[in-house]
C-alpha positions as CSV (number, residue, x, y, z in Angstrom):
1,X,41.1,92.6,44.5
2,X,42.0,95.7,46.4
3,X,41.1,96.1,50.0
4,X,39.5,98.3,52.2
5,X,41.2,99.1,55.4
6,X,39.6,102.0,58.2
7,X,42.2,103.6,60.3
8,X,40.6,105.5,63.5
9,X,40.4,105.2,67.2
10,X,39.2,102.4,69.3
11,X,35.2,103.5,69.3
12,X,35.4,104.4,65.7
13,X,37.0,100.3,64.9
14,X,35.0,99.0,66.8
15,X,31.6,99.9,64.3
16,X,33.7,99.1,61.2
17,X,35.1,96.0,62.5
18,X,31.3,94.9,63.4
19,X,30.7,95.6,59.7
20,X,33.2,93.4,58.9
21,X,35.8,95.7,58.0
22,X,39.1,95.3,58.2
23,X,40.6,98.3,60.9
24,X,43.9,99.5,62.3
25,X,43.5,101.3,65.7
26,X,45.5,104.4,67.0
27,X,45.0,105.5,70.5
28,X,44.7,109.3,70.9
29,X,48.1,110.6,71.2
30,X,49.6,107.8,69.4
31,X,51.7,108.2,66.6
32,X,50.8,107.1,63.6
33,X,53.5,106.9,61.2
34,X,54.0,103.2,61.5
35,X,50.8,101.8,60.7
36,X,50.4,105.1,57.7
37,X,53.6,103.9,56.2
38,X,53.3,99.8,56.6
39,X,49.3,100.3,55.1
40,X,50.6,103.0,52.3
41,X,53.4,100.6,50.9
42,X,51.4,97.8,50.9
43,X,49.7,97.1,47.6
44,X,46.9,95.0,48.7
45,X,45.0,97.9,50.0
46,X,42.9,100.0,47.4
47,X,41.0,102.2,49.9
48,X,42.4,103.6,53.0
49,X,39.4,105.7,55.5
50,X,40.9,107.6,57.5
51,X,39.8,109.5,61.0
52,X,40.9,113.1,60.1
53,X,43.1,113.4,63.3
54,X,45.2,110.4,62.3
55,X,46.2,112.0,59.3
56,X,46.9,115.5,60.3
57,X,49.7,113.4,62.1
58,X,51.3,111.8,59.1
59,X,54.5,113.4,58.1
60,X,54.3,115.7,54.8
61,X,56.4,113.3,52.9
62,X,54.1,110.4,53.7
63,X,50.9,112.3,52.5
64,X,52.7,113.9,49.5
65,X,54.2,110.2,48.8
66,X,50.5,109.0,48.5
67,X,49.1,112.0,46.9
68,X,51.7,111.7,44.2
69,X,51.1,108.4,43.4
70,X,47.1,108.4,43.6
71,X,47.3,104.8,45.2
72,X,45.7,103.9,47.5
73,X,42.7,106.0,47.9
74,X,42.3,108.0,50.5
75,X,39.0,109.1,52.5
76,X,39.3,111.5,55.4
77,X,36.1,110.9,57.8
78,X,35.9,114.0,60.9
79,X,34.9,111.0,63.2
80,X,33.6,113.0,66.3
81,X,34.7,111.5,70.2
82,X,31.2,111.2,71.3
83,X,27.5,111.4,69.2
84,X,26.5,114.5,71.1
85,X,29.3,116.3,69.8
86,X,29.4,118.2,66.5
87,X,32.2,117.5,64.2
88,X,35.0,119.8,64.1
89,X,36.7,121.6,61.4
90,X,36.0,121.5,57.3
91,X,33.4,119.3,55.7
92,X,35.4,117.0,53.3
93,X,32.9,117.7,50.3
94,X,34.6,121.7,51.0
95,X,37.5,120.3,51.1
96,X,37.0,118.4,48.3
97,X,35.3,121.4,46.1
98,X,38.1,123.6,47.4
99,X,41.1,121.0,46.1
100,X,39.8,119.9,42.8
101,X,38.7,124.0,41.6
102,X,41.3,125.4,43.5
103,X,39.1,128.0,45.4
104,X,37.3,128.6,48.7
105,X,33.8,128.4,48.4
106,X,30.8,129.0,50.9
107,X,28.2,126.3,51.2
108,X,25.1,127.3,52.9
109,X,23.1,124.6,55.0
């Protein structure tokens, strides 16, 4: 059975590991590519959720690598510092709308 694994910062672990959910922590500033690489060639994982920031750090080969081969899954979560904050940058359902039809679209809230 595939696993689920949740790569993030310390605050972010710390809820998914209470859920009982495996997690790999990376410090702010940290690089990465070690634990991106080690999880992405392992084939016990099936589903990899990901803090945003951690993978805007991957190297282009790494994420094209994973892309290519659809395995495992991927989830980008915009995991914000602190609860008062509002997340930064593109909603993932854009994102997501935007990769699988290939155009920019507006969403109104």
């Amino acid at each position: 059975m595939a696993r689920l694994v949740v790569i993030a910062g310390p605050d972010a672990c710390l809820g998914f590991s209470a859920a009982g959910v495996e997690t790999r922590e990376v410090e702010d500033g940290e690089d990465p590519n070690e634990i991106l690489s080690e999880i992405f060639s392992d084939e016990r994982y099936g589903i990899v959720v990901a803090d945003e920031s951690v993978l805007e750090r991957a190297p282009g080969s790494l994420r094209a690598r994973v892309e290519k081969r659809g395995y495992p899954i991927v989830v980008p979560l915009n995991i914000p510092d602190r609860w008062e904050e509002e997340p930064e940058g593109e909603s993932p359902v854009v994102k997501l709308i935007r990769r699988a039809i290939g155009y920019q679209i507006k969403i109104r809230k």
